[in-house]
C-alpha positions in Angstrom: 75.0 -4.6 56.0 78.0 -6.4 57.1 80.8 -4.4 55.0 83.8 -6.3 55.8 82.0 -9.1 53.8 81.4 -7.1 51.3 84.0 -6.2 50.6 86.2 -9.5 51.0 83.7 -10.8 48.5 84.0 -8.2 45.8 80.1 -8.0 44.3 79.4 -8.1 40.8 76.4 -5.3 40.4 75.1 -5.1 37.1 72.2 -3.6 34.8 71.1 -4.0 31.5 73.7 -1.6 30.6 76.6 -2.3 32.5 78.3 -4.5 34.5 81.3 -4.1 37.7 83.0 -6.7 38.5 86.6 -7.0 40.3 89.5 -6.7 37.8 91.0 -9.4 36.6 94.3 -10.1 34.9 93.1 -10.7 31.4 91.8 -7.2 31.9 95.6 -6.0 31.6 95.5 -5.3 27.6 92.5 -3.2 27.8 92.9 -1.3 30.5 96.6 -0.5 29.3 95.5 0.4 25.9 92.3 2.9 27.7 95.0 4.8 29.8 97.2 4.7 27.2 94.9 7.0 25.6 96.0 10.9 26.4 92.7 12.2 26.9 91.5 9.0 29.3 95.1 10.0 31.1 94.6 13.7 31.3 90.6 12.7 32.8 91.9 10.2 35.2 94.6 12.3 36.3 92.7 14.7 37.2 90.1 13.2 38.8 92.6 11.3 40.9 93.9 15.0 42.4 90.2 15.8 43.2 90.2 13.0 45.4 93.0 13.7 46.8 92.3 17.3 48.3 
């Protein structure tokens, strides 16, 4: 799998239940509103210091 191709072209994977994409701009008001959220902050935050150590 050539990886640097991957990843310059950022795949869309999807299932019946979900779908990744890239973000997008009109994505903005959502994801603002989700992390706005103190429980989706507190989660992220922490998850974000896992991967870090």
């Amino acid at each position: 799998m050539n990886f640097t191709k991957v990843l310059k072209e950022f795949p869309v994977i999807e299932t019946e239940k979900i779908r990744l994409r890239k973000l997008r701009e009109e994505d903005a008001p959502e994801l603002l509103k989700y992390y706005s959220n103190e429980i989706n902050k507190k989660n992220c935050t922490e998850i974000i210091n896992i991967l870090k150590n």
